[in-house]
Phi, psi and omega in degrees: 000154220215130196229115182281185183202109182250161208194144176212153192266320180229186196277332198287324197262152204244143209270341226276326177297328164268352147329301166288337173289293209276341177268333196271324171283023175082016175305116186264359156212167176223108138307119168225134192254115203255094167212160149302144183290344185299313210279142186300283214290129177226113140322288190303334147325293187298328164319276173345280186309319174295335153303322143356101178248177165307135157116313201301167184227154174283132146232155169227180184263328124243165189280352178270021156268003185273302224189138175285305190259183157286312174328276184314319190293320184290331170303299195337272198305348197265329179295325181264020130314318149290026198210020188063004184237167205264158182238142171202141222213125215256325188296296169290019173029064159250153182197095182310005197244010153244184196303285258249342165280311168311299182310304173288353162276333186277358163267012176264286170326313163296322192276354178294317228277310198298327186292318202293317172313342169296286180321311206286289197323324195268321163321266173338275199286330146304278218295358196263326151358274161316333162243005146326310182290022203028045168241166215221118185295177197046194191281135168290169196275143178318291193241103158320115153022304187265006144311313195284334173298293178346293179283328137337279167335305157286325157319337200252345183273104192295333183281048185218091165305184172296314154323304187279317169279008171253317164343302177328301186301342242323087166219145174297131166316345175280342163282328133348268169324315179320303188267333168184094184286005182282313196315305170326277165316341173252028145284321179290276221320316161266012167322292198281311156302345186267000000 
């Protein structure tokens, strides 16, 4: 059986040129879903999928009716692969359930694979770059050495919760706590007291 899936981005837009594509290649039912392509969760997607048996194939009208990315796309087909059913894609006129569409999809699938390894690769060789150059990757730390002194000092006085020194500070206690887990425990202590 041959099961359509239509996608539209917004509420404004109208499903109908791809209706007309998936009822004329013979879809005998249709899902049609009004989401953004970002978004993970699609019902009618999942509808689409559940409705499903072994043998059946998804057709959409293209492929960015599928999937935002190639990423996304390639789970997206390799999950109805596992579950027995075939993709056909009506505009790039692909169709897993014969050789030669297995074939142009899993060549879709290296170069997305190929892409991503590029992406690792260019990553990498910035950051070893950057720190050829003595620079230190990530976010800087919240509180400097003599802040932490700081906060020590005032710590030792039991009437200054934690609070007030990480105010003092303007950092959340938790970042405190983070930075000096000591911190804590004279935190009860003067909890109760304040």
């Amino acid at each position: 059986m041959l099961v359509g899936y239509a996608r539209v981005s917004t509420q404004d837009q109208k499903p109908e040129l791809q209706l007309d594509a998936l009822k004329a290649a013979g879809c005998e039912k249709v899902f049609v879903e009004k989401a953004s392509g970002a978004q993970r969760e699609r019902p009618e997607l999942k509808a689409a999928l559940d409705y499903m048996r072994d043998g059946d194939t998804l057709v959409v009208w293209k492929l960015d009716r599928l999937a935002r990315s190639m990423k996304q796309l390639i789970e997206t087909v390799e999950g109805l692969e596992e579950i027995g059913v075939g993709f056909r894609s009506l505009t790039e006129a692909i169709d897993t359930t014969t050789a030669g569409g297995k074939l142009v999809f899993h060549i879709f699938g290296a170069l997305a694979e190929f892409e991503r390894s590029i992406i690792r690769e260019r990553t990498r060789a910035g950051l070893d770059a950057a720190k050829a150059r003595g620079r230190k990757g990530g976010r800087p730390p919240k509180l400097t050495d003599s802040d932490l002194k700081a906060a020590r000092a005032m710590l030792a006085d039991k009437s200054i919760t934690v609070e007030e020194v990480a105010k003092h500070l303007r950092v959340s206690p938790a970042t405190l706590y983070r930075h000096l887990p000591a911190a804590r425990a004279q935190g009860t202590e003067t909890g109760g007291a304040a």
